[in-house]
PyMOL Python script that loads the backbone (N, CA, C, O; Angstrom):
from pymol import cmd

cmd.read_pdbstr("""\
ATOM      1  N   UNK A   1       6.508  37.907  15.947  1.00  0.00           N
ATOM      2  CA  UNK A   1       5.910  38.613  14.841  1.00  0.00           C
ATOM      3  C   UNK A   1       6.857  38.559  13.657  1.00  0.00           C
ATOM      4  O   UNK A   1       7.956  39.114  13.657  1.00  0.00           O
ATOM      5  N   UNK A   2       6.413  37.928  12.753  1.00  0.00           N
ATOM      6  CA  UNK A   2       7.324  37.965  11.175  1.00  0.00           C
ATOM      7  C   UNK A   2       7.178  39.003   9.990  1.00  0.00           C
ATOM      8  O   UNK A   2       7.961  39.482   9.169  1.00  0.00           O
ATOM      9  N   UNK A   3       5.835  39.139  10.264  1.00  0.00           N
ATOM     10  CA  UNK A   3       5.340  40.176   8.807  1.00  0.00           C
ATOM     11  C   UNK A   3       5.576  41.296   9.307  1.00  0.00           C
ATOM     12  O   UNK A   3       5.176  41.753  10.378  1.00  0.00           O
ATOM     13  N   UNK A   4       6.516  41.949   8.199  1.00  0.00           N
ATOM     14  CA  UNK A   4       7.184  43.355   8.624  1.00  0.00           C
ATOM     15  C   UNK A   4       5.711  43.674   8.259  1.00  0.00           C
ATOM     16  O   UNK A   4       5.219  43.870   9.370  1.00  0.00           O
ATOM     17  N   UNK A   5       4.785  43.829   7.405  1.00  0.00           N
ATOM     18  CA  UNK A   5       3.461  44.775   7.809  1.00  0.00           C
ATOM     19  C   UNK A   5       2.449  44.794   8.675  1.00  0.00           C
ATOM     20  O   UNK A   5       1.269  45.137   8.595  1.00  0.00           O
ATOM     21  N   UNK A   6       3.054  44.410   9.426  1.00  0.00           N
ATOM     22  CA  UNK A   6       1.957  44.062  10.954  1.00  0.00           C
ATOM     23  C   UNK A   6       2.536  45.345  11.887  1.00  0.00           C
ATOM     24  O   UNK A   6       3.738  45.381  12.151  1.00  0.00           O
ATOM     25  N   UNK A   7       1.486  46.546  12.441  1.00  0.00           N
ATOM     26  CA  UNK A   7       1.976  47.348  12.779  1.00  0.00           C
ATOM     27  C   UNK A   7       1.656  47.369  14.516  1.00  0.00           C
ATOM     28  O   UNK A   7       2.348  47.776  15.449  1.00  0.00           O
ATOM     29  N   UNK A   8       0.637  46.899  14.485  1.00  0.00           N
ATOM     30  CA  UNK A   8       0.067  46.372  16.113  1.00  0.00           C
ATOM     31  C   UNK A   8      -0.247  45.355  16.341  1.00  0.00           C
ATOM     32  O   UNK A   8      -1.309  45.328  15.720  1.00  0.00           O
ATOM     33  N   UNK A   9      -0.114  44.071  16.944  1.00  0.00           N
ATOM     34  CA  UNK A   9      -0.733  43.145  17.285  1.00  0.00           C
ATOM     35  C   UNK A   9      -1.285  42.851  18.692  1.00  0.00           C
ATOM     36  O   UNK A   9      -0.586  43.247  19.625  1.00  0.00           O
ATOM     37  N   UNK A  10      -2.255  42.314  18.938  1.00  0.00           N
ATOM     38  CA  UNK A  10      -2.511  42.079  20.564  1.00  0.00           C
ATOM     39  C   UNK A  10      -2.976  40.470  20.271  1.00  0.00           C
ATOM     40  O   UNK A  10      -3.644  40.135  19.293  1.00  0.00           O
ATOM     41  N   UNK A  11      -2.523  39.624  21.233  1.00  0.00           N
ATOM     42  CA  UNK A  11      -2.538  38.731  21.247  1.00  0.00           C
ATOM     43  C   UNK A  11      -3.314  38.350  22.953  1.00  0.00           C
ATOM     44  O   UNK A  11      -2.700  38.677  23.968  1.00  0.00           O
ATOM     45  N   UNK A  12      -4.767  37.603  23.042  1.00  0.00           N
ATOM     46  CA  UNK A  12      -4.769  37.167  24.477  1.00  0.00           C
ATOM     47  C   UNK A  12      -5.221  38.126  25.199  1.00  0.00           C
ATOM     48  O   UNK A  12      -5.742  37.877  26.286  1.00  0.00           O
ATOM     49  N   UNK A  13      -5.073  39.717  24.608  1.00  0.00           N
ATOM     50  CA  UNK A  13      -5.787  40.955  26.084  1.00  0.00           C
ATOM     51  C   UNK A  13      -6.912  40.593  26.639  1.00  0.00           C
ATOM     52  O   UNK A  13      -7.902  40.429  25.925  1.00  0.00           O
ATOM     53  N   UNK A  14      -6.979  40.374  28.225  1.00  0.00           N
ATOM     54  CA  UNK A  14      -7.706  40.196  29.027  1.00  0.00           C
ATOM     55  C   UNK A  14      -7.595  41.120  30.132  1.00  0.00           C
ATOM     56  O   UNK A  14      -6.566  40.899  30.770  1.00  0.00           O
ATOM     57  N   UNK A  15      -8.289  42.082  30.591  1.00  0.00           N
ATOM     58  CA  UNK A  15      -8.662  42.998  31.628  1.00  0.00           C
ATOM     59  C   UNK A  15      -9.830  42.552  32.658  1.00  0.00           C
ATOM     60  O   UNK A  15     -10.820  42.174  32.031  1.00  0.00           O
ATOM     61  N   UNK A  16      -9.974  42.498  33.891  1.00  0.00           N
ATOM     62  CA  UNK A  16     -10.543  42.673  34.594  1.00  0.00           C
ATOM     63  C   UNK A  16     -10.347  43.642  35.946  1.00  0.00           C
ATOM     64  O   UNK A  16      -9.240  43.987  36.360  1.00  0.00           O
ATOM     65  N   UNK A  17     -11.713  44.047  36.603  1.00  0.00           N
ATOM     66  CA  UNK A  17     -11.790  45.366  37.401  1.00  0.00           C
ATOM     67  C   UNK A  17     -11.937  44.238  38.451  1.00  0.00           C
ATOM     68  O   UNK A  17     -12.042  43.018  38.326  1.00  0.00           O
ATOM     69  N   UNK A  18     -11.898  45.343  39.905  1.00  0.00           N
ATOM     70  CA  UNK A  18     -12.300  44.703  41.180  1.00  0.00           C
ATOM     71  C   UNK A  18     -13.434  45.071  41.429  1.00  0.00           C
ATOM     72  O   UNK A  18     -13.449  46.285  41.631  1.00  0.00           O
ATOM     73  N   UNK A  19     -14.691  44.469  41.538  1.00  0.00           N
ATOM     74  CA  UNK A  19     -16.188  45.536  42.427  1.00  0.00           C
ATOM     75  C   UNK A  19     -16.239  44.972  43.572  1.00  0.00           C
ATOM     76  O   UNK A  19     -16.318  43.744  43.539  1.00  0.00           O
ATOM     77  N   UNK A  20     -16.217  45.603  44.853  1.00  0.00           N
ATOM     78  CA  UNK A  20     -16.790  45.521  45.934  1.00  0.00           C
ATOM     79  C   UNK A  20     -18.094  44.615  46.069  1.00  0.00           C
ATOM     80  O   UNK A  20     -18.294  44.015  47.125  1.00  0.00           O
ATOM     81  N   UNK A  21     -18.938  44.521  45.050  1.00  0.00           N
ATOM     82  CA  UNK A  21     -19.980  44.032  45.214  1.00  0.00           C
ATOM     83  C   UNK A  21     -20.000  42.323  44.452  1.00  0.00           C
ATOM     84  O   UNK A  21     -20.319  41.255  44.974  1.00  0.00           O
ATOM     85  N   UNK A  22     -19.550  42.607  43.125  1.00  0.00           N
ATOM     86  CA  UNK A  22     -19.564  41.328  42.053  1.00  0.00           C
ATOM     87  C   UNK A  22     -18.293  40.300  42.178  1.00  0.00           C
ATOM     88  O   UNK A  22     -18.371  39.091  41.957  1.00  0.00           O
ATOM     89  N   UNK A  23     -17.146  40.979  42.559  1.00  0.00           N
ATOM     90  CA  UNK A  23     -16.056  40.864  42.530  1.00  0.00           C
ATOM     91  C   UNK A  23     -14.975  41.389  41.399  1.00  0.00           C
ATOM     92  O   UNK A  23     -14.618  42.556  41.237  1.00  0.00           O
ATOM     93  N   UNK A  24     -14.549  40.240  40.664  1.00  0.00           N
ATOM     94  CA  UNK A  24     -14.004  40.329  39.607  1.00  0.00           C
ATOM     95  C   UNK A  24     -14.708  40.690  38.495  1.00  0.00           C
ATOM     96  O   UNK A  24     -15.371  39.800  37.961  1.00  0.00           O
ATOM     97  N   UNK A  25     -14.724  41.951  37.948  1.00  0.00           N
ATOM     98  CA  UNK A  25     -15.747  42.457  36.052  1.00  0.00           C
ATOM     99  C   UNK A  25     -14.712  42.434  35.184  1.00  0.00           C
ATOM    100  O   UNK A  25     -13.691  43.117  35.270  1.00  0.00           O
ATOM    101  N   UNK A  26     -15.069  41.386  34.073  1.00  0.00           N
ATOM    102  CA  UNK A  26     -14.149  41.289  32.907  1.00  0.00           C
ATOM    103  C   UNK A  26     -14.799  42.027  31.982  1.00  0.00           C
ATOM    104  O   UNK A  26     -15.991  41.861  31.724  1.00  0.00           O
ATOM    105  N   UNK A  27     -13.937  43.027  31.333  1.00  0.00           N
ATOM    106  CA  UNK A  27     -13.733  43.791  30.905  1.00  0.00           C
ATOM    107  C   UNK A  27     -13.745  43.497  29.137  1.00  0.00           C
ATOM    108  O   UNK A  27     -14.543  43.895  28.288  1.00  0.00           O
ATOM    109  N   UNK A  28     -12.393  42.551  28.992  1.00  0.00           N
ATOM    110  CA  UNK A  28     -11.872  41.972  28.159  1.00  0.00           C
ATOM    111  C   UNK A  28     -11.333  40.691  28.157  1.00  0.00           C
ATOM    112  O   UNK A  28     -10.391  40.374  28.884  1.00  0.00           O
ATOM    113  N   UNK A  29     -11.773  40.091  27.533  1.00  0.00           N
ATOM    114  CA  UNK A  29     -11.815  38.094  27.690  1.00  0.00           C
ATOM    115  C   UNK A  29     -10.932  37.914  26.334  1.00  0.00           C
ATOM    116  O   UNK A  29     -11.635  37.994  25.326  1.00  0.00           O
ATOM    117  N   UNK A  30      -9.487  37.680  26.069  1.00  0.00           N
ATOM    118  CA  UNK A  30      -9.013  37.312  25.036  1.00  0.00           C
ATOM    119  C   UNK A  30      -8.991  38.037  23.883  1.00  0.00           C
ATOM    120  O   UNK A  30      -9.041  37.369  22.850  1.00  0.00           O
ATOM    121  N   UNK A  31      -8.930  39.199  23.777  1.00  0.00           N
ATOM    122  CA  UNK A  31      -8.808  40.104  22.824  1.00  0.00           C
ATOM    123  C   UNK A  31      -7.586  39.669  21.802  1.00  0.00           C
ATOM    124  O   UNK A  31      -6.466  39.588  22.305  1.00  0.00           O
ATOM    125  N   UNK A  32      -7.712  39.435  20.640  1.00  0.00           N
ATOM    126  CA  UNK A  32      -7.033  39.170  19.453  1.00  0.00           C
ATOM    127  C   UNK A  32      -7.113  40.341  18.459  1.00  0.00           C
ATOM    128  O   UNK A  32      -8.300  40.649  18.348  1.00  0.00           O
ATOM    129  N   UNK A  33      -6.195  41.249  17.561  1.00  0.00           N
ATOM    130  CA  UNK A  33      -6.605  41.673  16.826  1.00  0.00           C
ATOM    131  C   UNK A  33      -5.305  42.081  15.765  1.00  0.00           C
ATOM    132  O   UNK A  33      -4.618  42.907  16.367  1.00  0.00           O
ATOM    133  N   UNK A  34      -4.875  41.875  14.766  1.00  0.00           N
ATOM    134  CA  UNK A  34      -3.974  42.420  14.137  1.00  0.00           C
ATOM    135  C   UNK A  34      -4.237  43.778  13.031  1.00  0.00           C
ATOM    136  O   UNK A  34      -5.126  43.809  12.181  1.00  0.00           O
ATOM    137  N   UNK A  35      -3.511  44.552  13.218  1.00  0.00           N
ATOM    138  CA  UNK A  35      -3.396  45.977  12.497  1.00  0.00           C
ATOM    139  C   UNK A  35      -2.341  46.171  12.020  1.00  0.00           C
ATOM    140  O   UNK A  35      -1.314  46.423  12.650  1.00  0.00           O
ATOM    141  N   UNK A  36      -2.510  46.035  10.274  1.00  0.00           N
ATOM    142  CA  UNK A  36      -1.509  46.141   9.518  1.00  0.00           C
ATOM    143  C   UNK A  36      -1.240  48.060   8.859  1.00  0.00           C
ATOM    144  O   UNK A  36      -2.100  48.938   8.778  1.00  0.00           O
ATOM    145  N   UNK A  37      -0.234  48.117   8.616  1.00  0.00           N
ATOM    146  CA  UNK A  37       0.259  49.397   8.238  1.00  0.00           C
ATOM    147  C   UNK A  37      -0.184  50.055   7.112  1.00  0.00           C
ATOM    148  O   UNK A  37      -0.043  49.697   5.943  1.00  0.00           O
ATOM    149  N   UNK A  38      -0.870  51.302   7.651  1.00  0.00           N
ATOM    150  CA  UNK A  38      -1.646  52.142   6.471  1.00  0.00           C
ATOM    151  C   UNK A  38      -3.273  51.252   6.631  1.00  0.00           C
ATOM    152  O   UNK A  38      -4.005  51.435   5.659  1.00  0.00           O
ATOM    153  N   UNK A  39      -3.719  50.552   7.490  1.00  0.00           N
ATOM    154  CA  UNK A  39      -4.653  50.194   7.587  1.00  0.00           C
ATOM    155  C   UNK A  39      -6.173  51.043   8.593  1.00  0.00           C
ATOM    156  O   UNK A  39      -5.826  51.472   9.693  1.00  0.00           O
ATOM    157  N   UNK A  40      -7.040  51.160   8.385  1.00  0.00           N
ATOM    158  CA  UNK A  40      -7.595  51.919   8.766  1.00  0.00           C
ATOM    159  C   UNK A  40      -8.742  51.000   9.031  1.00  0.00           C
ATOM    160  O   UNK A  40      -9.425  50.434   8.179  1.00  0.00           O
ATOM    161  N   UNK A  41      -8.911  50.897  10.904  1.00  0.00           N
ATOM    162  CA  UNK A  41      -9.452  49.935  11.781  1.00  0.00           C
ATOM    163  C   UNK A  41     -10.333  50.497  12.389  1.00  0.00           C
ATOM    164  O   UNK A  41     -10.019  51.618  12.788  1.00  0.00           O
ATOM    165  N   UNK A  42     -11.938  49.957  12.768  1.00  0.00           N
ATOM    166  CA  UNK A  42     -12.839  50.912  13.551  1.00  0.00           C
ATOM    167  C   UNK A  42     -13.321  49.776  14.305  1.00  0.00           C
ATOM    168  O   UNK A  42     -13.849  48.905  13.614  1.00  0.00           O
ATOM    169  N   UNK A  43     -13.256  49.499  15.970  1.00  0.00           N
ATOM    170  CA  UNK A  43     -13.914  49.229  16.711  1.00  0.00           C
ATOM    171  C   UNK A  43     -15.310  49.727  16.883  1.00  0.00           C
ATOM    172  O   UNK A  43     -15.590  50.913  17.058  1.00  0.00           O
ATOM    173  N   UNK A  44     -16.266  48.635  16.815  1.00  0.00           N
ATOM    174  CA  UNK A  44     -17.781  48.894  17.237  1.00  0.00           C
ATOM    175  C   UNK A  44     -18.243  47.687  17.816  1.00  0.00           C
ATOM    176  O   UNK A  44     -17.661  46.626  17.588  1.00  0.00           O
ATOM    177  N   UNK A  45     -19.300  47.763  18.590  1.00  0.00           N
ATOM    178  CA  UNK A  45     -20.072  47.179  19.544  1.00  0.00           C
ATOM    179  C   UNK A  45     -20.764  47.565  20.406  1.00  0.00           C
ATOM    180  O   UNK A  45     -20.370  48.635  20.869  1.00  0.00           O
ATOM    181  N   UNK A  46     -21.637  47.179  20.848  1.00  0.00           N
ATOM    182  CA  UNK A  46     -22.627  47.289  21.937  1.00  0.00           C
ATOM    183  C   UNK A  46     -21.862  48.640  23.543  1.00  0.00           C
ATOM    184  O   UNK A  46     -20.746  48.428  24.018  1.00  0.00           O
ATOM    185  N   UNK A  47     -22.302  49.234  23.792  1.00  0.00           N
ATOM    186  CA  UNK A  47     -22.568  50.078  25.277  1.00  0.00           C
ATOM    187  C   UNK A  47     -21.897  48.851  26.165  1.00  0.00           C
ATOM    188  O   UNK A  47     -22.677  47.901  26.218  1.00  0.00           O
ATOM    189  N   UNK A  48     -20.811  48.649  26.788  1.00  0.00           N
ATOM    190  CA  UNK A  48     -20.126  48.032  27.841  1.00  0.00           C
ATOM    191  C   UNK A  48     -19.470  46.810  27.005  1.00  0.00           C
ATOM    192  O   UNK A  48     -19.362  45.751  27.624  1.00  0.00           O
ATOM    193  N   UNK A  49     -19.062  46.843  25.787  1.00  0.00           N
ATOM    194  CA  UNK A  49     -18.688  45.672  25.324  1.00  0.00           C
ATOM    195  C   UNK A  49     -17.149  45.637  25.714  1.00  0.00           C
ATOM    196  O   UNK A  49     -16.896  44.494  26.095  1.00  0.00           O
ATOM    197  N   UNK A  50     -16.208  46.315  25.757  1.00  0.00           N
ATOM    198  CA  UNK A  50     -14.808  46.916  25.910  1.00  0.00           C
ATOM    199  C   UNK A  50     -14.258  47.633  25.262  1.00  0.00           C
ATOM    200  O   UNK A  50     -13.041  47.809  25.307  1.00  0.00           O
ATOM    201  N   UNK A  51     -15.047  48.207  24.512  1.00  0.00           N
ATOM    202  CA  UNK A  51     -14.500  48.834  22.971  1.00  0.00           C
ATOM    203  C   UNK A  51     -12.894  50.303  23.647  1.00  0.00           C
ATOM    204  O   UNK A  51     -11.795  50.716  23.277  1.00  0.00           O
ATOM    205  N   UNK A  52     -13.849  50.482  24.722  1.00  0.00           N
ATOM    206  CA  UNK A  52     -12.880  51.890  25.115  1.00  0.00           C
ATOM    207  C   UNK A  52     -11.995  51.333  26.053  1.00  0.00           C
ATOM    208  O   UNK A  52     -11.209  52.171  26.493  1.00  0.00           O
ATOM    209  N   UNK A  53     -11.839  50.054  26.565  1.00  0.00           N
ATOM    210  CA  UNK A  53     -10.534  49.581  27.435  1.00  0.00           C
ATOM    211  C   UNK A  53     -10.019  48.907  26.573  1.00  0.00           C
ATOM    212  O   UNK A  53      -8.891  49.393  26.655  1.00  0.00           O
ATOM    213  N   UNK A  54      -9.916  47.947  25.571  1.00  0.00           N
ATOM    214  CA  UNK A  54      -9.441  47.796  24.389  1.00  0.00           C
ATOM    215  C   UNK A  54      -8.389  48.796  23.876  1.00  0.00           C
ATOM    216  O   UNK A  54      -7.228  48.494  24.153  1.00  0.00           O
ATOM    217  N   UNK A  55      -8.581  49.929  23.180  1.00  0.00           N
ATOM    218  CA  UNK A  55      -8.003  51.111  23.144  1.00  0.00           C
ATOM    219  C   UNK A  55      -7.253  51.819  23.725  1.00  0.00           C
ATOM    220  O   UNK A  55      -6.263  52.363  23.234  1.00  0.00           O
ATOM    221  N   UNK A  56      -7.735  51.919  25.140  1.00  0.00           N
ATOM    222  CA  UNK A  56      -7.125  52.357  26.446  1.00  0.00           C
ATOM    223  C   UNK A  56      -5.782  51.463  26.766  1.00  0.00           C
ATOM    224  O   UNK A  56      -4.676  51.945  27.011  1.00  0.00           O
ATOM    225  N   UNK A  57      -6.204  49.627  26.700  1.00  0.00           N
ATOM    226  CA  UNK A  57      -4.757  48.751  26.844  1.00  0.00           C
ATOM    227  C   UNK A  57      -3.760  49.345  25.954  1.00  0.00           C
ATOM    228  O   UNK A  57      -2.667  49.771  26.326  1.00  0.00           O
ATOM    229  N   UNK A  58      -4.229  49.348  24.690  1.00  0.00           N
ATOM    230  CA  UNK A  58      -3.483  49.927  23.379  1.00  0.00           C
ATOM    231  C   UNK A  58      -2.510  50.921  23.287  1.00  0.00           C
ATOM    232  O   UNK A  58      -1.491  50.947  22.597  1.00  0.00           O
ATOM    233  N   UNK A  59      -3.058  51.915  24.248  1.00  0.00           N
ATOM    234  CA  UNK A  59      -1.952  52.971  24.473  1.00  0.00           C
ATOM    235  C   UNK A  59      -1.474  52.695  25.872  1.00  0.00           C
ATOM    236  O   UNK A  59      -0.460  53.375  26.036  1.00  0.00           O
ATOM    237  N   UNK A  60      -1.783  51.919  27.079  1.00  0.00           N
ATOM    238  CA  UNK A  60      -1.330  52.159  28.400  1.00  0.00           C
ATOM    239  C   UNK A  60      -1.762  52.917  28.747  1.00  0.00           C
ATOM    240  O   UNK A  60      -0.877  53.482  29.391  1.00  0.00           O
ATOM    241  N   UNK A  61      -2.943  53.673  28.852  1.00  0.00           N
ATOM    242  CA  UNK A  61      -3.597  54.046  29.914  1.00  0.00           C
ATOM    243  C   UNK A  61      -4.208  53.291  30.754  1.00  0.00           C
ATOM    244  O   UNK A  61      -4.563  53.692  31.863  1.00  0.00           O
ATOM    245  N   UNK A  62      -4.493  51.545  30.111  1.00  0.00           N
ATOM    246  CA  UNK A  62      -5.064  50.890  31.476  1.00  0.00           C
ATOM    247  C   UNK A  62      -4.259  49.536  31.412  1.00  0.00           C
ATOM    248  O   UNK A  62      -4.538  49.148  30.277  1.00  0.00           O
ATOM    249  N   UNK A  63      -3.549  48.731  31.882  1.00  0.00           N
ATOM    250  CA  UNK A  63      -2.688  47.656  31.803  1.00  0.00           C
ATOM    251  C   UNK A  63      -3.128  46.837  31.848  1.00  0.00           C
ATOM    252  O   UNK A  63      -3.622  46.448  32.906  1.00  0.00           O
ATOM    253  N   UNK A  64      -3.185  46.140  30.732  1.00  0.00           N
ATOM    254  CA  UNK A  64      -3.660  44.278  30.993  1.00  0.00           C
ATOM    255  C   UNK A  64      -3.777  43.710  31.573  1.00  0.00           C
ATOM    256  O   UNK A  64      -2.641  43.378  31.909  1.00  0.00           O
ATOM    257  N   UNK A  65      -4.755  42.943  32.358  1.00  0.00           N
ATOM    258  CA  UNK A  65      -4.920  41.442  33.334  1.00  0.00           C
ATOM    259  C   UNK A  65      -3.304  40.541  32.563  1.00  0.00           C
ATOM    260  O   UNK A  65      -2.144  40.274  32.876  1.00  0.00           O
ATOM    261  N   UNK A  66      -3.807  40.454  31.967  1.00  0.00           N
ATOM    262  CA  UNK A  66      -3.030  39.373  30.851  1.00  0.00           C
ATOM    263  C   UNK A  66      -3.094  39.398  29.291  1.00  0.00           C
ATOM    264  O   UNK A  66      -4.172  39.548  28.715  1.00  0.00           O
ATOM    265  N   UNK A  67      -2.155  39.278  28.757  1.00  0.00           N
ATOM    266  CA  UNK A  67      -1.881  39.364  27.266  1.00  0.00           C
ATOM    267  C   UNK A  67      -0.712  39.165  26.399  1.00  0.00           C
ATOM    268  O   UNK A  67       0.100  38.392  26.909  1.00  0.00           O
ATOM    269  N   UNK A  68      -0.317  39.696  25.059  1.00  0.00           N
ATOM    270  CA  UNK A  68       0.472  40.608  25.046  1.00  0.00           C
ATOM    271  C   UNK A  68       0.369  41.466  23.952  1.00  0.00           C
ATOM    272  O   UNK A  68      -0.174  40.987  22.957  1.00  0.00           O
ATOM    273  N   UNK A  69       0.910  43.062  23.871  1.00  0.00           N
ATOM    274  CA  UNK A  69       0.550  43.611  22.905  1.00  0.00           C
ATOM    275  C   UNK A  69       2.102  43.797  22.119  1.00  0.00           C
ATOM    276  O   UNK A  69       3.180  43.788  22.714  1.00  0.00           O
ATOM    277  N   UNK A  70       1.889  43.981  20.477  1.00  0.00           N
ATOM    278  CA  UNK A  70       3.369  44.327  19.927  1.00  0.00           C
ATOM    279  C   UNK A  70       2.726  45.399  19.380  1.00  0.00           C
ATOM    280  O   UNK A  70       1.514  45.420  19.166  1.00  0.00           O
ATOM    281  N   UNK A  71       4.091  47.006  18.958  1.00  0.00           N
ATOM    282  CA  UNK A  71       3.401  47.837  18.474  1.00  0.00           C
ATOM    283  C   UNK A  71       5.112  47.594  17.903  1.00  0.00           C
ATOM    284  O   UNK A  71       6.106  47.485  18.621  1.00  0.00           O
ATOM    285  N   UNK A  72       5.032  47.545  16.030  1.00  0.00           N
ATOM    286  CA  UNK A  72       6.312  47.813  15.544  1.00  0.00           C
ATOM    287  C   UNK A  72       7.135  46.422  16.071  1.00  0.00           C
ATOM    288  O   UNK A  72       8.258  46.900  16.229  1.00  0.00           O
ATOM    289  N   UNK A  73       7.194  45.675  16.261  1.00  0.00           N
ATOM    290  CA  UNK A  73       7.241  44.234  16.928  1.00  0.00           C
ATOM    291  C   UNK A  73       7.987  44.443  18.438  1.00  0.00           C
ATOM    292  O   UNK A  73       8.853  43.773  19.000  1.00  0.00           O
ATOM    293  N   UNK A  74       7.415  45.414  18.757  1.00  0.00           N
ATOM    294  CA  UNK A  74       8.032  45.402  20.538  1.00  0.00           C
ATOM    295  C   UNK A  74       6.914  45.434  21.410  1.00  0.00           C
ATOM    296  O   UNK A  74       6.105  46.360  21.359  1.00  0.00           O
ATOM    297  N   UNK A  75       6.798  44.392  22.288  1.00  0.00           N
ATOM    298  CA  UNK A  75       6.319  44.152  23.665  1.00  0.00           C
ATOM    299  C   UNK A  75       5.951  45.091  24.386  1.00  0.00           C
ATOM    300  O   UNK A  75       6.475  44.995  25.496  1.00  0.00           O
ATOM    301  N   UNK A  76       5.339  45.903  24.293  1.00  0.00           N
ATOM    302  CA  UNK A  76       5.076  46.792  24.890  1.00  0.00           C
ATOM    303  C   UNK A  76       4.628  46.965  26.813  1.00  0.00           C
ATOM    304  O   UNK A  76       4.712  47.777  27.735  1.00  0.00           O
ATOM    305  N   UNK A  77       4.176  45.686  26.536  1.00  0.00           N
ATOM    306  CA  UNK A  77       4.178  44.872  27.882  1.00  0.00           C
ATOM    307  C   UNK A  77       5.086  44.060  28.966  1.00  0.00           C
ATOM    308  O   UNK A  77       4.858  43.370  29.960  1.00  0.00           O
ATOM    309  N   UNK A  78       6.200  44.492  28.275  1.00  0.00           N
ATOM    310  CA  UNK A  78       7.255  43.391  28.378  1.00  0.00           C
ATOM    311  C   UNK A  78       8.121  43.859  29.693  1.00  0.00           C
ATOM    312  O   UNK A  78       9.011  44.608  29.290  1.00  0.00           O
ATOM    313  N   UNK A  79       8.194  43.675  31.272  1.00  0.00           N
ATOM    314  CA  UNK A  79       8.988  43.994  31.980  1.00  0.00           C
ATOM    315  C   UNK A  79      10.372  44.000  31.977  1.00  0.00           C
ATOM    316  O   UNK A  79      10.988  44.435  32.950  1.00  0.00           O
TER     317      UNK A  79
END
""", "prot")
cmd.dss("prot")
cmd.show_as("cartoon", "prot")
cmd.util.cbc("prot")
cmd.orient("prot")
């Protein structure tokens, strides 16, 4: 990340669940999104699109299949 005004980036978020029945439910297929500072961002879409696991990756309440997220240019994902 170069532009000091880049305040979140996600690069690649991909989530998927396990179902007993379907198997693998993707959730989130490649999520891209940059959020610059003092910017004011509104997710919308359709009833099951990912809008609320999106968000959820965002803070770590639900951990990525695969990705990566920067908040402030740190990895937040980063072991």
């Amino acid at each position: 990340m170069s532009d000091k005004n880049i305040i979140i980036e996600a690069k690649g978020v991909k989530k998927y669940f396990s179902s007993r029945v379907s198997g693998k439910i993707k959730a989130l297929d490649g999520v891209d999104a940059v959020i610059n500072h003092g910017e004011v961002v509104v997710v919308i879409g359709p009833s099951g699109s990912g809008k609320s696991t999106f968000l959820r990756s965002l803070n770590l309440l639900e951990v990525p299949t695969e990705g990566e997220i920067y908040v402030d240019g740190h990895n937040i994902l980063a072991k």
